[in-house]
VOGU-3710 file (C-alpha; in Angstrom, 3 decimals, decimal comma):
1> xxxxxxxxxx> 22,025/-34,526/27,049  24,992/-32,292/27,442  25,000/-29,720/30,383  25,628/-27,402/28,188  23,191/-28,315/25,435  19,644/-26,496/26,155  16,485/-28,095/24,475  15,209/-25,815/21,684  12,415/-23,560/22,261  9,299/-24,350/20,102
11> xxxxxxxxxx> 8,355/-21,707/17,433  5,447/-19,524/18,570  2,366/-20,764/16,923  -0,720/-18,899/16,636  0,733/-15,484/17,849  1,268/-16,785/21,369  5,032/-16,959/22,497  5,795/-20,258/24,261  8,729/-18,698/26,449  6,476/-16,055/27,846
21> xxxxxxxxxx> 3,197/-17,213/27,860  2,064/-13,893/26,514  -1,191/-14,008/24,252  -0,468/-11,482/20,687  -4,218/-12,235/19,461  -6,522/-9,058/20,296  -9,451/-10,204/22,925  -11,903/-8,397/24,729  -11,058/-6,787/28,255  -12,906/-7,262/31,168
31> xxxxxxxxxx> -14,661/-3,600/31,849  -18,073/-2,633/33,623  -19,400/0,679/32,585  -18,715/3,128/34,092  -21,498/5,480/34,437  -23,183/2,913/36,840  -19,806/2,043/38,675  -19,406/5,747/39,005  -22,485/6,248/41,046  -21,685/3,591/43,146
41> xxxxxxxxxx> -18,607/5,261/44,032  -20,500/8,460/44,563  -22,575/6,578/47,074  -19,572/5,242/48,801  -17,893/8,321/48,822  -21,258/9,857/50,422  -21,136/7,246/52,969  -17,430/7,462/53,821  -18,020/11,208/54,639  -21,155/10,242/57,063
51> xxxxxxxxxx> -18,729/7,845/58,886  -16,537/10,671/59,151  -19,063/12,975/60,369  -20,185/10,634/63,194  -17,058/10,423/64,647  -15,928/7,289/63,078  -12,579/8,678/61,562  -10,466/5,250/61,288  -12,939/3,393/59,491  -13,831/6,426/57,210
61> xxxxxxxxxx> -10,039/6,809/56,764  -9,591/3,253/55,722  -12,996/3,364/52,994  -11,150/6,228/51,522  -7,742/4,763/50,453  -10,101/2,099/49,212  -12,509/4,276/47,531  -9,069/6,565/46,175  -7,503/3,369/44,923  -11,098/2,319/43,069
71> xxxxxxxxxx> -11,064/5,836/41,651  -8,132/4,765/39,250  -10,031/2,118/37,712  -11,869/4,469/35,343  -10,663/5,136/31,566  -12,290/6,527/28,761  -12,324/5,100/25,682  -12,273/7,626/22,467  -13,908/7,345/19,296  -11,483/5,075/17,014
81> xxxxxxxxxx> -9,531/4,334/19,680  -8,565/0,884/21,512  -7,338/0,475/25,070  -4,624/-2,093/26,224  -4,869/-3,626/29,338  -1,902/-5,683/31,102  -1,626/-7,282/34,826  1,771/-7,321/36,058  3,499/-7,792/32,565  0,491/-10,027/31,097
91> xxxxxxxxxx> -1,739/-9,253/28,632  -5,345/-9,369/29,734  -7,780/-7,506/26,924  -8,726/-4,891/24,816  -11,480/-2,526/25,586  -12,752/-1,511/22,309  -15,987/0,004/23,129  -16,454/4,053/23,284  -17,449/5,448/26,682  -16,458/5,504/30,425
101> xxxxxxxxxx> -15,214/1,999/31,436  -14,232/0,762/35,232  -11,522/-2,573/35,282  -9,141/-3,655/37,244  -7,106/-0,489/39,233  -3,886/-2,878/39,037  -3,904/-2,518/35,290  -1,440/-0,794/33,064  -3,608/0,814/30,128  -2,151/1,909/26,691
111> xxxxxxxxxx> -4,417/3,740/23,880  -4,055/2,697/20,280  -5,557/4,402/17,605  -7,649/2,833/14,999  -7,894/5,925/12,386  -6,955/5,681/9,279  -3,411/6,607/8,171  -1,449/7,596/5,182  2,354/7,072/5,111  4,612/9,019/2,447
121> xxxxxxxxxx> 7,402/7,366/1,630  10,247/8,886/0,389  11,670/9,028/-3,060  13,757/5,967/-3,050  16,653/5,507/-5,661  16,293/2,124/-6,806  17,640/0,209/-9,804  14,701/-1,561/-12,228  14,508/-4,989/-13,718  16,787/-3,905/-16,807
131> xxxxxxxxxx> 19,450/-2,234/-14,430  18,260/1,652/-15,307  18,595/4,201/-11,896  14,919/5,071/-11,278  13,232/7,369/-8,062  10,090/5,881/-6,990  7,806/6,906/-4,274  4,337/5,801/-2,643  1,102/6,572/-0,260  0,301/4,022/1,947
141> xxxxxxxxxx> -2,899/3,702/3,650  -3,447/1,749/6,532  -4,359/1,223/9,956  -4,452/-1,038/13,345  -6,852/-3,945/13,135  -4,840/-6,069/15,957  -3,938/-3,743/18,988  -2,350/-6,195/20,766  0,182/-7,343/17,858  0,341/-3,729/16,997
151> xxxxxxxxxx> 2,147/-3,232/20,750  3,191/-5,928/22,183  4,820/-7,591/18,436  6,654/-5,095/17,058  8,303/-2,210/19,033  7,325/0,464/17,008  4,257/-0,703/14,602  4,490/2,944/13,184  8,061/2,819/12,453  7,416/-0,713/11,315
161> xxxxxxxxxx> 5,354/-0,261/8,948  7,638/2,930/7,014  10,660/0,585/7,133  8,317/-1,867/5,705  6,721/0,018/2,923  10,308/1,457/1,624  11,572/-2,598/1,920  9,003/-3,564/-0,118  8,778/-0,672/-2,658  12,301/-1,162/-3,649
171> xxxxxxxxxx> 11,710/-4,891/-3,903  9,101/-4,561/-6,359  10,762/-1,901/-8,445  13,292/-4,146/-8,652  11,482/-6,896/-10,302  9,713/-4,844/-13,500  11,339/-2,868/-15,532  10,402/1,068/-15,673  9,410/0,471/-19,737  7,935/-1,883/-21,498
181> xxxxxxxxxx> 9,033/-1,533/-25,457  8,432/-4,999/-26,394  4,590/-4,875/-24,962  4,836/-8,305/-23,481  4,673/-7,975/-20,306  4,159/-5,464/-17,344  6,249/-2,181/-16,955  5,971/0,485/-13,668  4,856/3,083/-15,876  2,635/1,148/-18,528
191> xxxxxxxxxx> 0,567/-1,053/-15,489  0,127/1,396/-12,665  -3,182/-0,854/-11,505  -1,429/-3,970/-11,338  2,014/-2,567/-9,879  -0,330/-1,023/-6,827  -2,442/-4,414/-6,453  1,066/-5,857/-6,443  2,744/-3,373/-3,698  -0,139/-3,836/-1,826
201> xxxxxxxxxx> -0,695/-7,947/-1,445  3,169/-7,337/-0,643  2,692/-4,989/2,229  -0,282/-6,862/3,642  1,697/-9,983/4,014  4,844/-8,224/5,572  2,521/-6,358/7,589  0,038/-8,698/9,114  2,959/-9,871/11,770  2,226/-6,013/13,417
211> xxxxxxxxxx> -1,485/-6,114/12,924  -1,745/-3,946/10,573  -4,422/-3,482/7,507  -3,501/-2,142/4,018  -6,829/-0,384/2,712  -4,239/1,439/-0,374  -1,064/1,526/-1,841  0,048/3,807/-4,900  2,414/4,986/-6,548  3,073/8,918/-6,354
221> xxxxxxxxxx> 6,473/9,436/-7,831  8,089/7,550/-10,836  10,659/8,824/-12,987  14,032/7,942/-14,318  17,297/9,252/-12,559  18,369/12,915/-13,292  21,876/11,543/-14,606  19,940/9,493/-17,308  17,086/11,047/-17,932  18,280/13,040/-20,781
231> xxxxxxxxxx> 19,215/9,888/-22,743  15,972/7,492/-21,355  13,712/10,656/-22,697  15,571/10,139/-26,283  14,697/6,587/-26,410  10,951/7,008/-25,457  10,577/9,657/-28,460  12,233/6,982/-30,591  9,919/4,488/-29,627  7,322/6,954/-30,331
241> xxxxxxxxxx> 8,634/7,697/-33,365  8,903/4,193/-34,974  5,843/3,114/-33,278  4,299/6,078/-35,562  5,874/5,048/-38,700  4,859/1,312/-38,625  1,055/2,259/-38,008  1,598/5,032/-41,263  3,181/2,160/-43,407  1,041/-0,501/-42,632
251> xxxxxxxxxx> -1,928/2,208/-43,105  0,047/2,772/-46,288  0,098/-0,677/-47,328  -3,609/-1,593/-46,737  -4,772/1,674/-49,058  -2,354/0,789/-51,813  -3,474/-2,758/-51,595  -7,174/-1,295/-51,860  -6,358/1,017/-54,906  -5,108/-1,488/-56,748
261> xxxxxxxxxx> -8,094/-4,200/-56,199  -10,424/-1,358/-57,048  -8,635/-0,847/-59,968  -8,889/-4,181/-61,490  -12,396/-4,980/-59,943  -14,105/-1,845/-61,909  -12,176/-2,495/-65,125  -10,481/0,933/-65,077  -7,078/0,410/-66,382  -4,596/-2,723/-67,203
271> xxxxxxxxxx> -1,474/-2,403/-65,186  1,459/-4,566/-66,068  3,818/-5,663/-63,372  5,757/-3,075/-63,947  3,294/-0,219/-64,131  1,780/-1,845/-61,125  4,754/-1,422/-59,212  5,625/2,032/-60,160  2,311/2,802/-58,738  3,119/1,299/-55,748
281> xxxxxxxxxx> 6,075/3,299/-54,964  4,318/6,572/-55,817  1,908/5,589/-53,580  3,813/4,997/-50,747  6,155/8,261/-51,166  2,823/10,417/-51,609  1,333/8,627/-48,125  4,264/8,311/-46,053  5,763/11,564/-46,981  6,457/14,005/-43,849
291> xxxxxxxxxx> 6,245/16,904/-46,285  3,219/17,734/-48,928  4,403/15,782/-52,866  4,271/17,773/-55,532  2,618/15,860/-58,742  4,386/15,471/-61,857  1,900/15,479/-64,589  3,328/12,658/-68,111  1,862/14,502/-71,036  3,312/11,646/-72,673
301> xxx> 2,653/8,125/-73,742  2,636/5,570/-70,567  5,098/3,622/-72,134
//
């Protein structure tokens, strides 16, 4: 091989780095409790101070750095809350149990909460699927289920996971359009279910590298762009509109297609084509009219 070749560094595989050695799966820490440990120390302490009293003041002197250096051992562990531990640079455990805990005084300890969180995003100017400017904003909840991917994988898991959350809301409000007029498949503002199931089986995969759980995801804001708002509010009260009239014709339709079989069932009258459809078109005026018809009454013959 060339000296200046290197051999290439396997991919990390199962959240352990092969260049470091450094474990990013959350396991238990080693820690005694420390209410007993505690008055053990108290003992030794007692002791150390009888030593002292009988004259012994260099071994009494000695069982107190030790006992001082012990003393740093102890860390509490809040409701919620996880605590880190690492041995010169390594990773060695998460204490996850509430309480007064003794380890290891060489250990560096970090806290991590485990509450629940919400995360605003901002309202993001986006582009849909059909090209139209749209603002779009959403809540995230979440929280830490990993500690030790939350700190040791990401640098920041809670700036991670707001860059995250904007990344991913403007990639899915980029792939359906803000309306739906053709009602064949999904729109932002016509499938709000499905568009937050959606955003959040997106954030849980981007997500999971930092240990993080998405319990939520919603959106808050939707609305076009000011600068086309104006003319994207015209089009929905067209839509509305001709939406309307089709249901009022086709309503239309159906009763004019009932008078007439009524008609002809009970032996009333005996329309002629023609009759029949100058019925039909005073019908339909008279039903699809915006304004009240005013009847015109034939004193004369039909014909």
């Amino acid at each position: 091989m060339n000296e200046l070749q290197q051999a290439p560094v396997p991919a990390p595989q199962g959240g352990v780095s092969t260049r470091s050695g450094v474990a990013s799966v959350e396991r238990a820490a080693f820690g005694l409790p420390g209410v007993p440990v505690f008055l053990i120390w108290l003992l030794a302490a007692l002791g150390t101070g009888a030593l002292l009293l009988n004259g012994q003041v260099a071994l009494a002197f000695g069982l107190g750095l030790i006992l001082l250096f012990t003393l740093i051992g102890f860390f509490i562990v809040q409701p919620n809350q996880a605590t880190n531990l690492t041995l010169f640079g390594r990773y060695v455990g998460t204490e996850r149990r509430n309480g007064l805990y003794w380890t290891n005084p060489l250990t560096v300890r970090k806290s991590v909460s485990l509450r629940i969180r919400n995360f605003n995003s901002e309202r993001l100017k986006v582009n849909d699927l059909a090209g139209n400017p749209i603002e779009i904003a959403a809540v995230i909840v979440w929280r830490v289920v990993d500690t030790a991917r939350a700190v040791f994988d990401v640098e920041d898991y809670g700036e991670f996971v707001a860059i995250q959350s904007e990344t991913a809301l403007r990639h899915l409000a980029s792939q359906y359009p803000y309306d739906e007029y053709s009602d064949t498949g999904m729109s932002l503002r016509g499938n709000a279910d499905e568009i937050a199931e959606a955003l959040a089986a997106e954030l849980a995969a981007r997500l999971r590298h930092a240990g993080v759980e998405v319990l939520e995801a919603r959106l808050s804001h939707l609305a076009y762009s000011p600068e086309i708002a104006g003319a994207m509010l015209q089009r929905q009260q067209a839509s509305a509109i001709i939406a309307a009239r089709q249901q009022i014709v086709q309503g239309a339709v159906g009763m004019v297609q009932m008078a007439l079989k009524e008609l002809s069932d009970q032996d009333i009258v005996h329309l002629d084509e023609e009759r029949k459809a100058q019925m039909v078109s005073n019908l339909l005026v008279v039903l699809t009219s915006e304004r009240g018809t005013q009847p015109v009454v034939n004193a004369g013959s039909l014909y």
